[in-house]
N, C-alpha and C positions, 0 to 999 in steps of 0.2 A: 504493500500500500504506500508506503514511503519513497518509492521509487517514482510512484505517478507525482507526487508534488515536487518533488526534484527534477522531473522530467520536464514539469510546466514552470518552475523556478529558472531553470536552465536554457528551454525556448525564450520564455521572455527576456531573459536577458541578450541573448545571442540576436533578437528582434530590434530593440533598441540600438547594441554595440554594433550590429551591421553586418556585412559581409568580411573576410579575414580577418576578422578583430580572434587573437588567440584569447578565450573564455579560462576563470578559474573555475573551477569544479563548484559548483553547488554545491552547502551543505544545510544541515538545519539543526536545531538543538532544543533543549525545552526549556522556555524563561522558568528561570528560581522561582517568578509570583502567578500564578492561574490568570490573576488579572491583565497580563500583560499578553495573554492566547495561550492557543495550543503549542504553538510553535514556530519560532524564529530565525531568520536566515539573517546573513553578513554578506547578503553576495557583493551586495554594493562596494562594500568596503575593498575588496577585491577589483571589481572593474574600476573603482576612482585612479589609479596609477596609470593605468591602461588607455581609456578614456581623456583622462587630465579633466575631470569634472568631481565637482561634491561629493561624495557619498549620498548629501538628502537629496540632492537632482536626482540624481541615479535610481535611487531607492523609490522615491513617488512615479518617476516614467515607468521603472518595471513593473508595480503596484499597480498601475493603472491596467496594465494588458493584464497582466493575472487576474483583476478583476471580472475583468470578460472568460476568458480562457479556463480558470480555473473554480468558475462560480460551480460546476457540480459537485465538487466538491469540498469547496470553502464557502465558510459562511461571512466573514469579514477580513479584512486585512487593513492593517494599518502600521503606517511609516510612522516612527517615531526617531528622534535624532539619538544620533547622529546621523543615525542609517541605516536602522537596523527594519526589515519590512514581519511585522507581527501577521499570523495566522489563527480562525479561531474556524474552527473544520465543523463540521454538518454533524450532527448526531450517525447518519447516515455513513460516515466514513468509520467513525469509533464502532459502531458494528461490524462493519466489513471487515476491520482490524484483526478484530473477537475472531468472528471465522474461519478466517485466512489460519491464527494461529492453531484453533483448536484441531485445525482440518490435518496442519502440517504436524502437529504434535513431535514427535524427536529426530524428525527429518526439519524444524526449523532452524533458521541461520544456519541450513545447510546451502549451499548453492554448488553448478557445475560450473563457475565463474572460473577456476585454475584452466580448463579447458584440458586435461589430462594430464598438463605438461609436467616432465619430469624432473624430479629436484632431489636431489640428493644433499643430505643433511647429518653432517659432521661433529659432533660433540661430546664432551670428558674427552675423549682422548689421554688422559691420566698417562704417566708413565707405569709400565706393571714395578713399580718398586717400591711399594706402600699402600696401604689404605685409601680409598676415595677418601679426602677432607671435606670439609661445606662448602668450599668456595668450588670446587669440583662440583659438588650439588646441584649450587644455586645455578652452574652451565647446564648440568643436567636436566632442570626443572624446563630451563627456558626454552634448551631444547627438547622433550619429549613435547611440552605444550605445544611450540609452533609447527611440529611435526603435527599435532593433533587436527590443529589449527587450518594447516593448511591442504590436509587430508579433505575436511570437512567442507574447502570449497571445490573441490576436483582436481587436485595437484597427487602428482602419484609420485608419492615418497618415500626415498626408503633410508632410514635411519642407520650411519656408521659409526662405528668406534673403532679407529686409528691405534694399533699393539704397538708403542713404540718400541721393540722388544730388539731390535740391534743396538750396537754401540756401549762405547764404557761406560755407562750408567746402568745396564742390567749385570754387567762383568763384573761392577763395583759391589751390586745385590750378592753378588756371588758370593764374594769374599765374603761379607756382611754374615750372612749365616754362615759360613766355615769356621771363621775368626769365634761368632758368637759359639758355635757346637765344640772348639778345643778349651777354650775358656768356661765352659760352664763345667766342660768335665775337667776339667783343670789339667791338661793335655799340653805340654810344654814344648810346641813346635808352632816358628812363627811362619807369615804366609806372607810371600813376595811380594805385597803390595796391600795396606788396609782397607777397608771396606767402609764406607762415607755414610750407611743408614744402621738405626739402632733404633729398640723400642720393643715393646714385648711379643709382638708381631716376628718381627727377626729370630725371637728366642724358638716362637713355638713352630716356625719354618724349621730350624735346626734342628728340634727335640724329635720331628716327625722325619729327618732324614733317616731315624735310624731303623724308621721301618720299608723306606721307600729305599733302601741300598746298602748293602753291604759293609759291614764297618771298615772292613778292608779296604774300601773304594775312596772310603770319606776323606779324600786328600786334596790338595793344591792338583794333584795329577788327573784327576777329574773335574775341575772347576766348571766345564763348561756344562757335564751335566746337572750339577750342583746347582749351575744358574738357570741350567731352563726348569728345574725341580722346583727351584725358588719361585721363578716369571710364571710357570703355571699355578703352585697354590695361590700368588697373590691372583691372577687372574681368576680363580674361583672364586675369590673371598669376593671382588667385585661384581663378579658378575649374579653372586649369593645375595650382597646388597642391594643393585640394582632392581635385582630380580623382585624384592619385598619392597621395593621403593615405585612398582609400577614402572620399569621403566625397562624396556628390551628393546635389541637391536637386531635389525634383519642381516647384518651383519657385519663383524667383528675382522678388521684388517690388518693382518701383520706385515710389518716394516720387514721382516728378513723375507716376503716374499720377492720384494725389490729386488735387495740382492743374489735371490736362489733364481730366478728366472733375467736376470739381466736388464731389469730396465733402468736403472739407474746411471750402466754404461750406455745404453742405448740414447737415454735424453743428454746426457754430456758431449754424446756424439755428435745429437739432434743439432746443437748449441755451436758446436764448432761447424759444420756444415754452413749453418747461417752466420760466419763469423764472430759470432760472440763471445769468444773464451779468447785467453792469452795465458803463456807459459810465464811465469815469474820468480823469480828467486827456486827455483825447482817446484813451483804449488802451479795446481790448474785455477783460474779465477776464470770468474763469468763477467761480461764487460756490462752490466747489470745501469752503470748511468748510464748508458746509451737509449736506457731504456725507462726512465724516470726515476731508478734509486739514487737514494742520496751517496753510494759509493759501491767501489764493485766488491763483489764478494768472492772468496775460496770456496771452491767447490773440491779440492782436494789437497791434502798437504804433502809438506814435502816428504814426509813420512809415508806417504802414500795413501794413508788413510781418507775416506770419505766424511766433510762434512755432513752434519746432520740437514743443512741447507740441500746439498745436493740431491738426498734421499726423499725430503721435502716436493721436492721441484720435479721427480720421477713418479710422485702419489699422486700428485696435482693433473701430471699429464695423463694417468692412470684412471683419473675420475673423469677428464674429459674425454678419453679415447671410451667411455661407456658411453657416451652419448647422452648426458642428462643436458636439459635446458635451464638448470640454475644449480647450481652448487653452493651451499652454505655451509660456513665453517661457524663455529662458537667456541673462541679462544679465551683465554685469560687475561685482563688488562697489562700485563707486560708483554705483551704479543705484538704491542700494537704496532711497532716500528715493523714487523717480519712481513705485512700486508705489500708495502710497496716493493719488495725485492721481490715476493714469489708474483706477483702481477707483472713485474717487469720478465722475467724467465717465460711466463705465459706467453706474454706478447714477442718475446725473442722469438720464442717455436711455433709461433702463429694459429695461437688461442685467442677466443676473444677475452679478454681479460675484465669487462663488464658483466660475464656469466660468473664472475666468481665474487661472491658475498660474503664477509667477514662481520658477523657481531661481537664484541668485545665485553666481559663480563669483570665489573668491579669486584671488588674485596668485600666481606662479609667479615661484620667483627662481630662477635658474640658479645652479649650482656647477661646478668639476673637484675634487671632494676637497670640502675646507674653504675653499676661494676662491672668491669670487664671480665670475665670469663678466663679463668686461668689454663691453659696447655692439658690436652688429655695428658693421662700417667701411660696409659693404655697404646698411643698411637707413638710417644716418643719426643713427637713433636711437632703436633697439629692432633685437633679436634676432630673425630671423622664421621663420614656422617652415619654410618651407623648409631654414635654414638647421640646426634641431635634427635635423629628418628625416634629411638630406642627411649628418648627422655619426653620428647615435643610431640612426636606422632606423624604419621606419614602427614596427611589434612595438612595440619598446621605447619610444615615445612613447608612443604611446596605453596601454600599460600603466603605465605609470610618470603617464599626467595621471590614472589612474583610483586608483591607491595611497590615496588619500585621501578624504573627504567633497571635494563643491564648495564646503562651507559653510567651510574650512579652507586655508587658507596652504599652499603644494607648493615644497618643496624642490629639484627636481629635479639628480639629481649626472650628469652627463653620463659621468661615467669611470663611475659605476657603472654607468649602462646600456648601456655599449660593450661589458662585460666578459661574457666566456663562462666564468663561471662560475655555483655553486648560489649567491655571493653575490648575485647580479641576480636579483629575483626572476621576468622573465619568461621567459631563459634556463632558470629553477628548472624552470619549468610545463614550458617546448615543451620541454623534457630528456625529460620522464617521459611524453609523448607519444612521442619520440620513439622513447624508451626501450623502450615496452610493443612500437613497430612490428617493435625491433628482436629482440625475445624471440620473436616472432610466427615473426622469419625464422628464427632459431633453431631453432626448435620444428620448421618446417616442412623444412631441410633436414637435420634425425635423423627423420621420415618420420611426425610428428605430425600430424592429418589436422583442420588450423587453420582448412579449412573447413566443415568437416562433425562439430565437435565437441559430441559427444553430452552431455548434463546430467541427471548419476545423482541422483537424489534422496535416494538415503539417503548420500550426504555430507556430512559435520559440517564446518562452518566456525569455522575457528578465531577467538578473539577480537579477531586484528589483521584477519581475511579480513570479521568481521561491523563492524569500525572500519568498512574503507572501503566494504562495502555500507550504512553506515547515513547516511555523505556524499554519497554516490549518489543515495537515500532522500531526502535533504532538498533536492537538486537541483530538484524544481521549484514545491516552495513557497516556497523563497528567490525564484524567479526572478517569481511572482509576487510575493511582498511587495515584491520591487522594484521592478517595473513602480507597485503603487500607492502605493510611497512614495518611489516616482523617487530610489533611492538605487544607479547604479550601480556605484560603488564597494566595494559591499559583492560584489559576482562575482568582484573579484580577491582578496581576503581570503578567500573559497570556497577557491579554487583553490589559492592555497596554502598553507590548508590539510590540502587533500586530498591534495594531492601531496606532504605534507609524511608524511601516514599511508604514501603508500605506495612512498615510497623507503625508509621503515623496512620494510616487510614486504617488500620487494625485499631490502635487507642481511639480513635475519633467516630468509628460506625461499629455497628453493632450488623456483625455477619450473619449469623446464624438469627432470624428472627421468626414471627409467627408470620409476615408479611409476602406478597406472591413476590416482591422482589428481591426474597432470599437466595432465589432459583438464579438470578443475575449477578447477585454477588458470588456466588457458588462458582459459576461459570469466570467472570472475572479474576477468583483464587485460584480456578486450573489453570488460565492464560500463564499467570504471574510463575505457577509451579513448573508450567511446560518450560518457561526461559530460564527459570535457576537451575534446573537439572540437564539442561543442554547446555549451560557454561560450566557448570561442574564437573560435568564429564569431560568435559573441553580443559578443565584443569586438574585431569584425574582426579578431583577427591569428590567423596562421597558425598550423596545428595540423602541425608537419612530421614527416614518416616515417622521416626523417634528421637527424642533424646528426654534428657531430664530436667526439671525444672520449669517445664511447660503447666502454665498456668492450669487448675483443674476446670478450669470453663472457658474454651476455647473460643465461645463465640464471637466474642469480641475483635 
């Protein structure tokens, strides 16, 4: 329904500005006061740059064609300054709303808007040499959600995680448990090189070597099985997490396939064929500013060794030689310089380097209150999320990593997400979930016929009843704009503020009554419950029938 007023929002603009005038996008919103309409647009303020004219010129000429245009279904419109043109829509529409959603039920804010196209979708990526921590998580969260997200408008995606499982950091794992298994048995033989991670993790990798090999084996002289022994149980422990965390992947890529099947010489090679490598002090370098980095990079040392860049720059080519039409990665905010060198390698070997999208995830500090959150004992040296889960709850993490942009610092207060109250905001949401299930019961045991309820048309809704259909309403344009501007943080700021609309019309009307217009409020609770349980699932957490603390007279 919200598409047709945008549609007529958007001609009349384009009517006025004329022929080649580039148009901004239509949008619309719902004023903070009932009084001020249903709903209000800013296009003005958008074409005044464009135009070189006022906002209020602008805003009264397009008013006036919408007046005509859109009188089936607006009832008034009126320009107010600066610029903003107000809507106050036909009783007629706010039925048609009702309809549309109750018709669509958990096919709503779906759409086939992605048109198939294919998107592969990169995130944790964790080294296997430790525990997932929260800041791994809060990547985690953001990515299964926009995978969810962008499922849901017809994008066909399919979820990776990146094994970085070559290179001196899992050789380093190795040591790490050898070193931790002679020392614990107090074994007085030292190992050619120490081991850089520690934590109780490391002990019980080692204590489990003694069932998984030979004690005779357990030396420096086998390190290499030692470490893939190690790289595999941490890779169970994550993907054991994961796994309780709602969160799988269609598939799990390891970095030594690079170097086992050759593509890593293969793109190096790719690079010198197009001139972009040079031999230097005995190290191969990529001529990387030729190509918009801020300097060129090693792609092999003089040691002979491969850069972790070059290995990088072989994955990248790897994901494009599949054939996806958008590729998303979700890195960590120290990442963020590594974006323009693997775009410039792109563009050396003749990728479009536009197909490839990088979101960048801030830091997460833990709290109780106002105190910082001291270092798990457990991990060593970071908090993992196991450990948040295990205290907070699946629900409340992943709502609480979503609170904010990616692009943004997260606070996260662990007391506040423990608490069952309206101050938590994800308790707030699955409240008013729970809430509406609970009205439901209500309703249905004074002999309300909750399945079969009929929708009178000549019922007038009131201006808290057209609030929350007009939240409703903006349900699935939100959920595209987020899909295309991978913002999903913006679904829990939806929520509540929806539910923020409708625990006030919950205190203000009296639902469940003796009156035939119970039957429409009834129907108006399902609209509201159809939207909170198809964002919920859109944010993996649970949309529940129950909880506790629900008032014993629901009606209200």
């Amino acid at each position: 329904m919200i598409e047709t007023l945008l549609k007529l929002i958007n001609d009349a603009s384009s009517k006025y500005a004329g022929p080649g005038v580039s148009l901004p996008r239509a949008a619309v919103t719902v004023p903070p006061n009932p009084a001020q309409g249903d709903f209000t647009t800013g296009i003005a303020f958008g074409l005044a740059p464009v135009l070189k004219k006022p906002p209020l010129e602008i805003a009264a000429a397009v008013a006036a064609t919408l007046r005509d245009t859109a009188a089936g279904i607006v009832e008034t419109i009126d320009v107010v300054k600066p610029g903003h043109i107000n809507f106050l829509l036909r009783q007629s529409f706010w039925h048609d709303t009702l309809d549309s959603i109750l018709e669509k039920g958990a096919g709503y804010g779906s759409s086939d808007h992605g048109g198939g196209h294919k998107v592969l979708l990169e995130y944790i990526s964790a080294n296997p040499t430790g525990p997932i921590h929260v800041g791994h998580g809060r990547g985690a969260v953001i990515g299964d959600v926009l995978a969810r997200i962008l499922a849901s408008q017809g994008y066909e995606v399919t979820r990776e995680y990146y094994i970085n499982d070559a290179g001196n950091q899992v050789l380093s794992l190795g040591y790490s448990v050898l070193g931790d298994y002679y020392r614990s048995r107090h074994i007085d033989t030292a190992v050619s090189r120490p081991g850089e991670y520690q934590g109780a993790y490391i002990h019980d990798i080692s204590s489990a070597l003694e069932t998984a090999m030979p004690a005779a084996d357990i030396n420096e002289e086998h390190i290499r099985t030692i470490t893939e022994f190690a790289v595999s149980s941490i890779l169970d422990g994550i993907r054991q997490v994961l796994g309780g965390f709602d969160i799988l992947f269609d598939r799990w890529f390891s970095e030594k396939q690079l170097f086992g099947d050759g593509s890593i010489r293969r793109a190096i090679s790719g690079l010198e064929a197009r001139g972009a490598v040079k031999q230097e002090d005995g190290a191969t370098w990529f001529l990387s500013t030729r190509y918009g980095d801020e300097k060129d990079r090693v792609l092999q040392k003089q040691t002979g060794e491969l850069t972790y860049f070059a290995s990088d720059i072989a994955y990248h080519v790897n994901k494009y030689e599949r054939g996806y039409d958008l590729l998303i990665n979700i890195w960590g905010a120290d990442h963020h310089g590594y974006l323009p060198r693997v775009r410039a390698a792109m563009r050396a070997l003749g990728y479009d380097p536009g197909r490839l999208a990088v979101l960048f995830v801030q830091m997460v500090r833990l709290t109780r209150g106002d105190k910082p959150v001291a270092m798990s004992k457990r991990a060593g040296e970071y908090v993992t999320l196991k450990d948040l889960v295990d205290e907070a709850g699946t629900d409340a993490v992943r709502f609480f990593f979503l609170q904010r942009s990616h692009e943004s610092q997260l606070v996260f207060d662990i007391e506040l997400a423990k608490k069952q109250s309206q101050e938590n905001p994800v308790y707030y949401v699955q409240y008013a979930h729970a809430r509406i299930a609970s009205i439901f019961g209500f309703a249905a045991a004074r002999g309300w016929p909750v399945d079969a309820l009929k929708h009178r048309q000549d019922y007038s809704f009131s201006s808290q009843e057209k609030m929350l259909l007009s939240q409703c309403l903006l349900y699935p344009g939100l959920i595209r704009d987020i899909a295309a501007r991978r913002e999903p943080h913006r679904l829990t700021h939806f929520l509540v503020e929806l539910v923020g609309i409708l625990h006030k019309y919950y205190t203000d009307t009296r639902v469940v009554d003796s009156d035939a217009d119970t039957e429409q409020r009834l129907l108006l609770m399902k609209t509201v419950k159809i939207v909170l349980k198809n964002a919920l699932d859109l944010l993996g957490i649970h949309a529940p029938e129950k909880m506790e603390k629900l008032e014993e007279n629901p009606a209200r």
